[in-house]
Structures are given as structure tokens and as C-alpha cells.
PDB file of N, CA, C, O and CB in Angstrom:
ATOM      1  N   UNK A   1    -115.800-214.352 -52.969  1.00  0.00           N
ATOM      2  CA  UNK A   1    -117.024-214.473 -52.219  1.00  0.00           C
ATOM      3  C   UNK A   1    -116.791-213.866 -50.834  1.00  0.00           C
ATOM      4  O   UNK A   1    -115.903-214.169 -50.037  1.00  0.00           O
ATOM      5  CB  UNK A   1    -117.481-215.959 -52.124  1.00  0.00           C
ATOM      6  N   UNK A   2    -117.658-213.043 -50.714  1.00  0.00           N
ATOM      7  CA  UNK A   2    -117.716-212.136 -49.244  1.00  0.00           C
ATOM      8  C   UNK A   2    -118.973-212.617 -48.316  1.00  0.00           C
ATOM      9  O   UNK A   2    -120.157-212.663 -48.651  1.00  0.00           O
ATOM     10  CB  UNK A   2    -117.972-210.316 -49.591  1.00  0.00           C
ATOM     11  N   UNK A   3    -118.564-212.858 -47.431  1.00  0.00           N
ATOM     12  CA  UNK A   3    -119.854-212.599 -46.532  1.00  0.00           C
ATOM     13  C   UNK A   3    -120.064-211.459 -45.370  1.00  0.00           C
ATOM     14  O   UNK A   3    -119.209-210.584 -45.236  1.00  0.00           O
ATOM     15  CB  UNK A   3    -120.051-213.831 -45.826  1.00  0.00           C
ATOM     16  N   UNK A   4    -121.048-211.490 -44.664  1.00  0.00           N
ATOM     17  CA  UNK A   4    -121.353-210.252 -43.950  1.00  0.00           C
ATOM     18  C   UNK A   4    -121.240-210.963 -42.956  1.00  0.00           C
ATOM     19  O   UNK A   4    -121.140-212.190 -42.950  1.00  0.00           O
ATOM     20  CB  UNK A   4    -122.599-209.388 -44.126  1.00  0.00           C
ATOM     21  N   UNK A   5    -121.253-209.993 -41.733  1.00  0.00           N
ATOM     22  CA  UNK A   5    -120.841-210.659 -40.075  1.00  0.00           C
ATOM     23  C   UNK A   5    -122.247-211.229 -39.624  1.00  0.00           C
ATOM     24  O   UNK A   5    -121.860-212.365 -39.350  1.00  0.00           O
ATOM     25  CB  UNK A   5    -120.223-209.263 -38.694  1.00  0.00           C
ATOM     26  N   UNK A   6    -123.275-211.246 -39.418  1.00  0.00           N
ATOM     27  CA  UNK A   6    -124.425-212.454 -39.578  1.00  0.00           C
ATOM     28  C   UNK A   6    -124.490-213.469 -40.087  1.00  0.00           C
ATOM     29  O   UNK A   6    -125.182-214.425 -39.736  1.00  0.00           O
ATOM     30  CB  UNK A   6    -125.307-212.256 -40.030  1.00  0.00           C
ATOM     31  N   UNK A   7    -123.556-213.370 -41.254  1.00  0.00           N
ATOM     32  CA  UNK A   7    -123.513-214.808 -41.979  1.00  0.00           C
ATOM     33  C   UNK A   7    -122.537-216.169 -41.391  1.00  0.00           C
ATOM     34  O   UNK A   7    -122.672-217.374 -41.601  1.00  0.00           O
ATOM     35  CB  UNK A   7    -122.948-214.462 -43.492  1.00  0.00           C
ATOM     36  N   UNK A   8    -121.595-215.471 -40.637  1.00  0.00           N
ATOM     37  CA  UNK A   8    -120.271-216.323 -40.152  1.00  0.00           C
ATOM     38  C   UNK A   8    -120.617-216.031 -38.518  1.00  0.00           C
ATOM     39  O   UNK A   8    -119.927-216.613 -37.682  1.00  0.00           O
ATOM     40  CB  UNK A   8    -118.438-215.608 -40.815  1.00  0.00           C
ATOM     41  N   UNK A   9    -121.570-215.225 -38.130  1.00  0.00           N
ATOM     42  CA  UNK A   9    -121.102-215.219 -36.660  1.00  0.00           C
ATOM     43  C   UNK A   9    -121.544-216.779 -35.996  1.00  0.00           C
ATOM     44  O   UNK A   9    -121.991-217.675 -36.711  1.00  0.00           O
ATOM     45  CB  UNK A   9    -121.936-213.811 -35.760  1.00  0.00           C
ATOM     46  N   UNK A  10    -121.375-216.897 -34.794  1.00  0.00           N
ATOM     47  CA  UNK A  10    -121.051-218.523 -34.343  1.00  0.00           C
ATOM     48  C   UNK A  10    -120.686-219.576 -34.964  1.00  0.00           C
ATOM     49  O   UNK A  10    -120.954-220.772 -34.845  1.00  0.00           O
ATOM     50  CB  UNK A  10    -121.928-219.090 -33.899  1.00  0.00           C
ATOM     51  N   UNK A  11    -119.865-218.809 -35.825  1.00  0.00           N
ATOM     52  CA  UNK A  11    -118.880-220.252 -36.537  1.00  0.00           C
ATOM     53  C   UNK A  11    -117.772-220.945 -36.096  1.00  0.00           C
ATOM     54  O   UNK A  11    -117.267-221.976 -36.537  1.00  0.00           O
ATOM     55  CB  UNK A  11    -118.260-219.984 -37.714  1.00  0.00           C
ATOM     56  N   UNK A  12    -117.376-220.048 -34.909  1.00  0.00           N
ATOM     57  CA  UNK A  12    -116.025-220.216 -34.129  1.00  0.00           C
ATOM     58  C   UNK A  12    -114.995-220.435 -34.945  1.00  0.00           C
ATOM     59  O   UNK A  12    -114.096-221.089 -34.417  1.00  0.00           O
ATOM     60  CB  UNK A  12    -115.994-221.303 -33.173  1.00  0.00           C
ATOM     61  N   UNK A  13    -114.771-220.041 -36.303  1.00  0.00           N
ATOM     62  CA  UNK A  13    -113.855-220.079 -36.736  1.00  0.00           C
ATOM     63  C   UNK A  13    -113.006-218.770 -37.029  1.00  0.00           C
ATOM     64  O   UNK A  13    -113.644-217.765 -37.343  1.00  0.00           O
ATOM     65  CB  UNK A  13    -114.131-220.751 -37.542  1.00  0.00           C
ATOM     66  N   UNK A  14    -111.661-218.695 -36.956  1.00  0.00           N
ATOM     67  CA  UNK A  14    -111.466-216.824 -36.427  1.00  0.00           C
ATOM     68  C   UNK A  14    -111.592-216.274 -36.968  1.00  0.00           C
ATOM     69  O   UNK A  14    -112.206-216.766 -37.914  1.00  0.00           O
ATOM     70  CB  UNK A  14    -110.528-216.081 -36.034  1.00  0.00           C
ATOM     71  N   UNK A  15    -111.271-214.725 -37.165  1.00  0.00           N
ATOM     72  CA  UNK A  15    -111.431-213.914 -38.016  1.00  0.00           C
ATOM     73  C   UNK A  15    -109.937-213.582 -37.965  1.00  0.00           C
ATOM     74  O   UNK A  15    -109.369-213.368 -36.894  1.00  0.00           O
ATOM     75  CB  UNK A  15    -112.518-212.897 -37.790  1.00  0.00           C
ATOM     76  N   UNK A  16    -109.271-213.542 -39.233  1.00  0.00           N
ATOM     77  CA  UNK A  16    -107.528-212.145 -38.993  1.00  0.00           C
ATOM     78  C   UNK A  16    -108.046-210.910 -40.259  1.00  0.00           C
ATOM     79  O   UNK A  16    -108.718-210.801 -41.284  1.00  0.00           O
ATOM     80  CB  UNK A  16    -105.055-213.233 -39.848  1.00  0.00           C
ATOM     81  N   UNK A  17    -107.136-210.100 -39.268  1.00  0.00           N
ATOM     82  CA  UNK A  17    -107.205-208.743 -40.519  1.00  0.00           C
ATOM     83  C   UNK A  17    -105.576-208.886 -41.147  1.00  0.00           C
ATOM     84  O   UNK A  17    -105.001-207.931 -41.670  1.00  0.00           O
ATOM     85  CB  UNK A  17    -107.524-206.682 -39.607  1.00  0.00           C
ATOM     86  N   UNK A  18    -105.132-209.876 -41.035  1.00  0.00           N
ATOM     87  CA  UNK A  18    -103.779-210.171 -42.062  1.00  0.00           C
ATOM     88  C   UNK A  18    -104.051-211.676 -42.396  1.00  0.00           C
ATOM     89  O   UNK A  18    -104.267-212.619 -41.634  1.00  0.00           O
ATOM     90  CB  UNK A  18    -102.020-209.951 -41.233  1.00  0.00           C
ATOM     91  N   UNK A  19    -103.996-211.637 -43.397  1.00  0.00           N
ATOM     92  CA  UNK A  19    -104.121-213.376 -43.763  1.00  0.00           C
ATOM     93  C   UNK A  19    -102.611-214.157 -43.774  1.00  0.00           C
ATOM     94  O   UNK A  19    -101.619-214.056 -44.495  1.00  0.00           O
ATOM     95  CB  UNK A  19    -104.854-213.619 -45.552  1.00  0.00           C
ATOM     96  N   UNK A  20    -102.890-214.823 -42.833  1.00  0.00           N
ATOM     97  CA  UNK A  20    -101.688-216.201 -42.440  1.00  0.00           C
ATOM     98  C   UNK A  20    -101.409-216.452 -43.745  1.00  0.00           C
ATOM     99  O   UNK A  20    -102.204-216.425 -44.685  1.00  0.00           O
ATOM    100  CB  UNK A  20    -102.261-217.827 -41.559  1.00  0.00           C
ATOM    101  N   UNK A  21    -100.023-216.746 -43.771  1.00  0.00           N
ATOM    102  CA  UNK A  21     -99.378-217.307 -45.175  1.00  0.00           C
ATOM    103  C   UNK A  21     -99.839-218.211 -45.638  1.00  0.00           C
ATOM    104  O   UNK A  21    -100.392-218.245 -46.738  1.00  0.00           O
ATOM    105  CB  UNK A  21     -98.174-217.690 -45.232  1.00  0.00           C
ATOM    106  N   UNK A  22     -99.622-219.550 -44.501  1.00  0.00           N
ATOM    107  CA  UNK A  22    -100.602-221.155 -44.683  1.00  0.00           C
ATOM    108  C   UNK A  22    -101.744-220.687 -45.366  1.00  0.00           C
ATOM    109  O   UNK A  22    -101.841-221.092 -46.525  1.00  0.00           O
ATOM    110  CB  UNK A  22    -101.230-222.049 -43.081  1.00  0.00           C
ATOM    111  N   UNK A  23    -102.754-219.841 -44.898  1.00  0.00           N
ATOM    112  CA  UNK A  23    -104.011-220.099 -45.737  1.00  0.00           C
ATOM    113  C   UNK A  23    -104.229-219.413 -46.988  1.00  0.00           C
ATOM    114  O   UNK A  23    -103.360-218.626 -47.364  1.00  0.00           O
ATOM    115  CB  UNK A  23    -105.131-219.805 -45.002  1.00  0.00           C
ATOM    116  N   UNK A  24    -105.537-219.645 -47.874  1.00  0.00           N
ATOM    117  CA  UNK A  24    -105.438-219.576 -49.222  1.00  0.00           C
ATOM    118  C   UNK A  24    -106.979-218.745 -49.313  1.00  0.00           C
ATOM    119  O   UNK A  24    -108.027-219.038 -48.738  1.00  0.00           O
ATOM    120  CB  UNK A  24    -105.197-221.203 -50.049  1.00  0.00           C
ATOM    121  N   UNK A  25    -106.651-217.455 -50.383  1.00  0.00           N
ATOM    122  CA  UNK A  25    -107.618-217.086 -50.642  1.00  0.00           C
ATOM    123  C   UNK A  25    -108.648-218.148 -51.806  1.00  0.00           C
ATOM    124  O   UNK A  25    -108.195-219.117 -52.414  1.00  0.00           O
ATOM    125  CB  UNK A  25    -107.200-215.803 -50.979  1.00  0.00           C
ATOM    126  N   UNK A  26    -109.991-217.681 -51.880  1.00  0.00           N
ATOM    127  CA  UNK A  26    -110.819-218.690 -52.901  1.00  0.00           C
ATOM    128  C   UNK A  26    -109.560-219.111 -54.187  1.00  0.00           C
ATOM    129  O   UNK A  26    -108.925-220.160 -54.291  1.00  0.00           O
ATOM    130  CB  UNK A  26    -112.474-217.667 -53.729  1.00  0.00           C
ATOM    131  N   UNK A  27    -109.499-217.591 -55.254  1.00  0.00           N
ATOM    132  CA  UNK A  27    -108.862-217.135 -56.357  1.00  0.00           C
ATOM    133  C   UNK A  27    -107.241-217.673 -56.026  1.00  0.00           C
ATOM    134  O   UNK A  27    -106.299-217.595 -56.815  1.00  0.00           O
ATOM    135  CB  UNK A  27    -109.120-215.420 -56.532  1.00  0.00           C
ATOM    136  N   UNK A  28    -107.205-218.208 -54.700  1.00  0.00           N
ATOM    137  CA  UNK A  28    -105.872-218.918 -54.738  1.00  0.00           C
ATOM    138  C   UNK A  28    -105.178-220.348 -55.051  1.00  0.00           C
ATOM    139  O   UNK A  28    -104.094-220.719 -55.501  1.00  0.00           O
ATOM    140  CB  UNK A  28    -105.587-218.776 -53.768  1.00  0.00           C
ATOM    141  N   UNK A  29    -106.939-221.254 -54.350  1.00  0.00           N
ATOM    142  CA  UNK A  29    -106.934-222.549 -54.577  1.00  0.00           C
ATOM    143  C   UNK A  29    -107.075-222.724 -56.006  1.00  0.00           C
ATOM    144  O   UNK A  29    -107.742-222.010 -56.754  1.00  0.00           O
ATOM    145  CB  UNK A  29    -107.911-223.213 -53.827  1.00  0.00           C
ATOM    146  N   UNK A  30    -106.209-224.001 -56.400  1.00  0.00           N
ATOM    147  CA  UNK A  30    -105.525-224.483 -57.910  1.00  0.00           C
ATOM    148  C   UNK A  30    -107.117-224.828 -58.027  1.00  0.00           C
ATOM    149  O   UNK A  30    -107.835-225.213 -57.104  1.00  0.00           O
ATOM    150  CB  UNK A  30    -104.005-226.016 -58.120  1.00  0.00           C
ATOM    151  N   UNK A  31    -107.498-224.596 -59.391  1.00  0.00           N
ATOM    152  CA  UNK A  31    -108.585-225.036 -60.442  1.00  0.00           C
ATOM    153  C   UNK A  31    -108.953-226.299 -60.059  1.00  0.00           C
ATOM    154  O   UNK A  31    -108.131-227.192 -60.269  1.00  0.00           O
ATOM    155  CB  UNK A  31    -108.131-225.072 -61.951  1.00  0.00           C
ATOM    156  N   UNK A  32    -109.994-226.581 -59.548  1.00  0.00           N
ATOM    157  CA  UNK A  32    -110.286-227.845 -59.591  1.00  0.00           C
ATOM    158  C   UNK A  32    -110.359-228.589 -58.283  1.00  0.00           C
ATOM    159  O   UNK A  32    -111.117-229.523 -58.019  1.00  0.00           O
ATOM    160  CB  UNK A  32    -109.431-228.384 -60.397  1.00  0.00           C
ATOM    161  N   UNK A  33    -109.131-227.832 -57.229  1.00  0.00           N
ATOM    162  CA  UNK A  33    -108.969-228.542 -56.272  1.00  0.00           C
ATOM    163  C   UNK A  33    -110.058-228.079 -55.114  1.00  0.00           C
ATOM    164  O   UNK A  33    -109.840-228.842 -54.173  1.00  0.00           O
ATOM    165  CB  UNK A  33    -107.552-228.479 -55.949  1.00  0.00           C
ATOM    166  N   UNK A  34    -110.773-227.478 -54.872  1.00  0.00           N
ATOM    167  CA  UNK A  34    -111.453-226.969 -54.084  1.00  0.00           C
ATOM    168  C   UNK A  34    -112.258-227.907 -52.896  1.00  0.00           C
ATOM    169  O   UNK A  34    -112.386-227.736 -51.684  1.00  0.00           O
ATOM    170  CB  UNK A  34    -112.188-226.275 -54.890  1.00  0.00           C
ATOM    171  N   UNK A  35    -112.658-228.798 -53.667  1.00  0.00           N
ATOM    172  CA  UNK A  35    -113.350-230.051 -52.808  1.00  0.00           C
ATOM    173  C   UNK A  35    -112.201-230.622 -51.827  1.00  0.00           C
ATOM    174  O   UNK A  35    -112.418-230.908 -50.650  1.00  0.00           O
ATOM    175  CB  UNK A  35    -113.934-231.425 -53.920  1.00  0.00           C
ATOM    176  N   UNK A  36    -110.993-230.745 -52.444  1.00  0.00           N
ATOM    177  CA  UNK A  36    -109.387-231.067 -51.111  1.00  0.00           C
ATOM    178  C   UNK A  36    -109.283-229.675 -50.059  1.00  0.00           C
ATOM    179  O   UNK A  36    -108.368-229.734 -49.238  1.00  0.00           O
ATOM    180  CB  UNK A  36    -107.253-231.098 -52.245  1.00  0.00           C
ATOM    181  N   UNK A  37    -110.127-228.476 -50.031  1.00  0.00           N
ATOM    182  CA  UNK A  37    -109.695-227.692 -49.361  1.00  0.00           C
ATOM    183  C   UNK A  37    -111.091-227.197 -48.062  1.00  0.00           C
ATOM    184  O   UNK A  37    -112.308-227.190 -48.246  1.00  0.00           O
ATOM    185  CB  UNK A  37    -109.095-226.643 -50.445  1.00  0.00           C
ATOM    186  N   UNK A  38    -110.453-226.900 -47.035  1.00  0.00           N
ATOM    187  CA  UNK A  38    -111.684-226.596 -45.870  1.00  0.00           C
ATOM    188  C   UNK A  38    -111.830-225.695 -45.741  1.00  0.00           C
ATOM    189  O   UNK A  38    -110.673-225.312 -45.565  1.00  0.00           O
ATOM    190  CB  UNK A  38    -111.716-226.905 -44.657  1.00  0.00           C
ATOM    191  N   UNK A  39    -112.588-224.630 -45.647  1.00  0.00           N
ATOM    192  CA  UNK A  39    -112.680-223.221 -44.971  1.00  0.00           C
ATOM    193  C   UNK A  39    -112.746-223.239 -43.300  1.00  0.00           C
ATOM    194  O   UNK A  39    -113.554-223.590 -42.440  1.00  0.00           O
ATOM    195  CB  UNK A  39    -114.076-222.474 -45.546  1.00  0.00           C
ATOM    196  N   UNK A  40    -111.440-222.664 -43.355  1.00  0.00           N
ATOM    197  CA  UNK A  40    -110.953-222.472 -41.504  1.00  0.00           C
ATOM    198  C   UNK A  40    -111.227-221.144 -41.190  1.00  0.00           C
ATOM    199  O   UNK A  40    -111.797-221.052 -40.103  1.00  0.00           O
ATOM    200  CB  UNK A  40    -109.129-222.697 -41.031  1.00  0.00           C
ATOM    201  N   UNK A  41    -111.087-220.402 -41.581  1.00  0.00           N
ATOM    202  CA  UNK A  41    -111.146-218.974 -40.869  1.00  0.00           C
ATOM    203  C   UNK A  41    -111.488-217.986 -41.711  1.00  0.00           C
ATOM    204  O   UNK A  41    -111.597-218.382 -42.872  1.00  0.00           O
ATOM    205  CB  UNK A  41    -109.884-218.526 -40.260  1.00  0.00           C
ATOM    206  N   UNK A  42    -111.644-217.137 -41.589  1.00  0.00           N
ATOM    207  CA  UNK A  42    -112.351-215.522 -42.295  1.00  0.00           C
ATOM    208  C   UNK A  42    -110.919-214.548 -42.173  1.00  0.00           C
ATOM    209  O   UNK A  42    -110.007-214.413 -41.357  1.00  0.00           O
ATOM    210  CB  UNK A  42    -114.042-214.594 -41.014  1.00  0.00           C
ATOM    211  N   UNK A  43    -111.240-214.063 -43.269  1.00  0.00           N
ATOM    212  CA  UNK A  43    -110.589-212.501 -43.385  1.00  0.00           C
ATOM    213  C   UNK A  43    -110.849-211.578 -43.337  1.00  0.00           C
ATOM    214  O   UNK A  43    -111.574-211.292 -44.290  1.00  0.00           O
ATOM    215  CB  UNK A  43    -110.185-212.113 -44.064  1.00  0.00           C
ATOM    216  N   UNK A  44    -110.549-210.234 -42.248  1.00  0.00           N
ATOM    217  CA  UNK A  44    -111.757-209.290 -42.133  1.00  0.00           C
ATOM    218  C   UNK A  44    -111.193-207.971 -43.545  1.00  0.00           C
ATOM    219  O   UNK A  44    -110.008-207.752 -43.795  1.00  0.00           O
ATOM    220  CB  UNK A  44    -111.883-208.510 -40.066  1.00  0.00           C
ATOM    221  N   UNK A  45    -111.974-207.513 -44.021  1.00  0.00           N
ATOM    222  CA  UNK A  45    -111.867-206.446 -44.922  1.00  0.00           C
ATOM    223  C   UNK A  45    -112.624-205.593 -45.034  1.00  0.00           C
ATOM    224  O   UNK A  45    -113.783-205.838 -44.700  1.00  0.00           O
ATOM    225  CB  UNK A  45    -111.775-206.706 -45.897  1.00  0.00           C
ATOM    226  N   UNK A  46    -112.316-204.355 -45.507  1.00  0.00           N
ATOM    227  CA  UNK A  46    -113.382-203.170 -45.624  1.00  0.00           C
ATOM    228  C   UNK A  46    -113.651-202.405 -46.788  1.00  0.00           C
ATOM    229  O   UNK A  46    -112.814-201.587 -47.170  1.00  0.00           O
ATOM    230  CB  UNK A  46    -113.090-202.206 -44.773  1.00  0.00           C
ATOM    231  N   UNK A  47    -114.830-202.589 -47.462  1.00  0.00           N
ATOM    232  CA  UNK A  47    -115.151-202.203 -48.752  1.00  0.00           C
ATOM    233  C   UNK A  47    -116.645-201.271 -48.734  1.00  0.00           C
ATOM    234  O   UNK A  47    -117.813-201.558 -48.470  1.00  0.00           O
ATOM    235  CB  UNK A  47    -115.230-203.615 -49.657  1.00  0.00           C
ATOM    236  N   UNK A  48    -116.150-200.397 -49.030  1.00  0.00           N
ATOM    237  CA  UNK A  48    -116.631-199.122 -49.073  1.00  0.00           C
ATOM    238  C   UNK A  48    -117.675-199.329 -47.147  1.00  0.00           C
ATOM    239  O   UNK A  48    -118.747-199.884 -46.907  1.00  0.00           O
ATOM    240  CB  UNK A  48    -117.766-198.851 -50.974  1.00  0.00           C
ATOM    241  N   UNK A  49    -116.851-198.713 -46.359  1.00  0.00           N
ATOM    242  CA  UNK A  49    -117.045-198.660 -45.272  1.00  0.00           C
ATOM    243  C   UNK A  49    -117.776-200.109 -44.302  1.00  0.00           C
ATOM    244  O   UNK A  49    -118.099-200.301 -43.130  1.00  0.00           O
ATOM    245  CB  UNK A  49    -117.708-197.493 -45.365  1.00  0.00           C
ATOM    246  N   UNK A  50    -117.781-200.734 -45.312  1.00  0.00           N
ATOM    247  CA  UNK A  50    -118.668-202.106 -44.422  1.00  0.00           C
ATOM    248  C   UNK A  50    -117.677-203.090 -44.414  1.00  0.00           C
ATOM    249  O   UNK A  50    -116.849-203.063 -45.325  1.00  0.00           O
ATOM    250  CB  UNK A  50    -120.211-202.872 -45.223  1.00  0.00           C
ATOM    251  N   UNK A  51    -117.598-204.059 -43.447  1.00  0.00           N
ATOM    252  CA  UNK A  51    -116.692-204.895 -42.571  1.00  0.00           C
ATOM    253  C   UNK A  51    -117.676-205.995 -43.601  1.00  0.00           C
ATOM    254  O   UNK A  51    -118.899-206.078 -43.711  1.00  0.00           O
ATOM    255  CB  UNK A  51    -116.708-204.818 -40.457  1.00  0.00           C
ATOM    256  N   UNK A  52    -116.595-206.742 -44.252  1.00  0.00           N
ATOM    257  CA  UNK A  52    -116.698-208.349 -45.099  1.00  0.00           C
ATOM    258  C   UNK A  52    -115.718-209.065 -44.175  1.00  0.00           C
ATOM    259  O   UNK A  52    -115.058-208.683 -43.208  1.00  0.00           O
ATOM    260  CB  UNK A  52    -116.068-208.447 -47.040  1.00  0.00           C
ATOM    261  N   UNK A  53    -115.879-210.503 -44.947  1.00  0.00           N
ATOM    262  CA  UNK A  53    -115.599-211.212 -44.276  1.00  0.00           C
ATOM    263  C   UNK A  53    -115.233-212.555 -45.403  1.00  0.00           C
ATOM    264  O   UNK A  53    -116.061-213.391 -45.764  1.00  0.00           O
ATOM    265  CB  UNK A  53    -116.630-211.216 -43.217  1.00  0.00           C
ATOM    266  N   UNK A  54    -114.052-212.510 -45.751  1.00  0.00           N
ATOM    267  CA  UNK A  54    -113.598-213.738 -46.779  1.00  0.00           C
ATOM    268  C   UNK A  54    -113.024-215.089 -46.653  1.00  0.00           C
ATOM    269  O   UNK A  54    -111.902-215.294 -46.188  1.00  0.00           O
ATOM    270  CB  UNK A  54    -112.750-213.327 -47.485  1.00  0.00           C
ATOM    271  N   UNK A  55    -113.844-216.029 -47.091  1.00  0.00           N
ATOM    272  CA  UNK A  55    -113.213-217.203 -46.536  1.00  0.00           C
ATOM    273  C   UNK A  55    -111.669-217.838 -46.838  1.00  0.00           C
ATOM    274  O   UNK A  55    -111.203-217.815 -47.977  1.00  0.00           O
ATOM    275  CB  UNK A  55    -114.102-218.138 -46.880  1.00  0.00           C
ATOM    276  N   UNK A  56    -110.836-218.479 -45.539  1.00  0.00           N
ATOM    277  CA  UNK A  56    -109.404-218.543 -46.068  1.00  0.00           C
ATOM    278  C   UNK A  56    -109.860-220.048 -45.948  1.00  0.00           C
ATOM    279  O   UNK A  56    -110.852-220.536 -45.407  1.00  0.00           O
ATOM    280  CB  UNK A  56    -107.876-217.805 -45.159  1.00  0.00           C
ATOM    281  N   UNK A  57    -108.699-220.683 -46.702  1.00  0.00           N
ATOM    282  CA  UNK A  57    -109.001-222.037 -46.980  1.00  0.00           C
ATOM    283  C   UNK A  57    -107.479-222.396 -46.938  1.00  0.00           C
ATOM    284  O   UNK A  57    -106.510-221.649 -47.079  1.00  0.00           O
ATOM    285  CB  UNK A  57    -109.904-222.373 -48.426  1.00  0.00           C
ATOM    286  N   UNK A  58    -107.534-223.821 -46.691  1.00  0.00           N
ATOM    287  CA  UNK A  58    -106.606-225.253 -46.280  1.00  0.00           C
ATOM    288  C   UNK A  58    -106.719-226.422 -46.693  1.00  0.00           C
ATOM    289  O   UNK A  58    -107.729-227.078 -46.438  1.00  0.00           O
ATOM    290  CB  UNK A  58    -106.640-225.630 -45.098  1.00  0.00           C
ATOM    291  N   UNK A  59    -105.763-226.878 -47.368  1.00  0.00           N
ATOM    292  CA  UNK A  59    -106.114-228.227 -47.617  1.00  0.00           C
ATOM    293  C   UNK A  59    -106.006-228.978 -46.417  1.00  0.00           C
ATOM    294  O   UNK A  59    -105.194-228.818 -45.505  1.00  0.00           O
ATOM    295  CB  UNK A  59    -105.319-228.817 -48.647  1.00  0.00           C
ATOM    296  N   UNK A  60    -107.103-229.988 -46.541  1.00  0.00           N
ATOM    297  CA  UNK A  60    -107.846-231.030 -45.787  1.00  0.00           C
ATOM    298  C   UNK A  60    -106.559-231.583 -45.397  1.00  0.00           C
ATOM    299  O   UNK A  60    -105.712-231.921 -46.223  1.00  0.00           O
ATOM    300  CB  UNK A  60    -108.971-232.058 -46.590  1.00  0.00           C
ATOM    301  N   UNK A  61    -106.345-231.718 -43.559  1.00  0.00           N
ATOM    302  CA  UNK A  61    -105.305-232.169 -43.221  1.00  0.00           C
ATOM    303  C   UNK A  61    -103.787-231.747 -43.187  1.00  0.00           C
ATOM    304  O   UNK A  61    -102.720-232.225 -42.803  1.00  0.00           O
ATOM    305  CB  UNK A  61    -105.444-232.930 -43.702  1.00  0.00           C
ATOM    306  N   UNK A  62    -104.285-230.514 -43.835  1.00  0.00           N
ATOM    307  CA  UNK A  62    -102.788-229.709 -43.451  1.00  0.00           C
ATOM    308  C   UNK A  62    -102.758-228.730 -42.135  1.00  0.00           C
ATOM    309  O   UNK A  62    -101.807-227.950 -42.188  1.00  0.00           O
ATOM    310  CB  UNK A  62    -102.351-228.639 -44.785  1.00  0.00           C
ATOM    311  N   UNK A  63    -103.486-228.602 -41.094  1.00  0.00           N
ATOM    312  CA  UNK A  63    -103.733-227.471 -40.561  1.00  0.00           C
ATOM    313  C   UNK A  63    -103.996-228.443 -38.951  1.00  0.00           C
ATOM    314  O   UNK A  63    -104.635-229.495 -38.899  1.00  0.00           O
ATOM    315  CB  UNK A  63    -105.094-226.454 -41.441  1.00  0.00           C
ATOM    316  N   UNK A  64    -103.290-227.725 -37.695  1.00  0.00           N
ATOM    317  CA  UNK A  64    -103.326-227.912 -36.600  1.00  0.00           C
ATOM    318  C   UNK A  64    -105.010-228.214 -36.225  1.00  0.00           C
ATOM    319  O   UNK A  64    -105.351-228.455 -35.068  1.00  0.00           O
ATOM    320  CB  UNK A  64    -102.588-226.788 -36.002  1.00  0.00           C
TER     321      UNK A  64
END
């Protein structure tokens, strides 16, 4: 799931163009567990010239 930069802007949550080890792409979180995990920050990417924006995720309570 991608979103566009209107969709996330004033979310204050950051954007990286390298994704932190700690966090987890969607297709990363284990089957099932998704409801234990938060979306903290965005990933910026570029697909076919337009700037996306993918949510990284954390389990609840693991994260500063």
C-alpha cells in the first residue's frame, strides 16, 4: 500500500529514503499480527517518476 504526499502530509510522522532496520514493511509484518503493529513513519520511493510514500510499521511498544 502506497500513498501519495497529500495523503500523509501533517502527519508528523517522518519520512526516510532508507528504511531503518527496526521498522517493518506491510509484506513484512507476520500474518495476522498487524493489529500488534503501529504505523510510525513513511518510506519515500519512486515509481515511475512519482514520489510514494509506504507505511513502515512497529510493534506497539517497541519504539522510542
Amino acid at each position: 500500500m502506497f500513498y501519495q504526499y497529500f495523503e500523509i502530509v501533517g502527519s508528523e510522522k517522518p519520512i526516510y529514503q532508507v528504511k531503518p532496520e527496526a521498522y517493518l514493511l506491510y509484506e513484512e509484518v507476520p500474518d495476522g499480527d498487524l493489529i500488534e503493529y503501529e504505523e510510525i513513519a513513511y518510506l519515500e520511493t519512486i515509481e515511475n517518476g512519482t514520489k510514494l510514500y509506504e507505511p513502515l510499521y512497529v510493534r506497539e511498544g517497541d519504539y522510542e
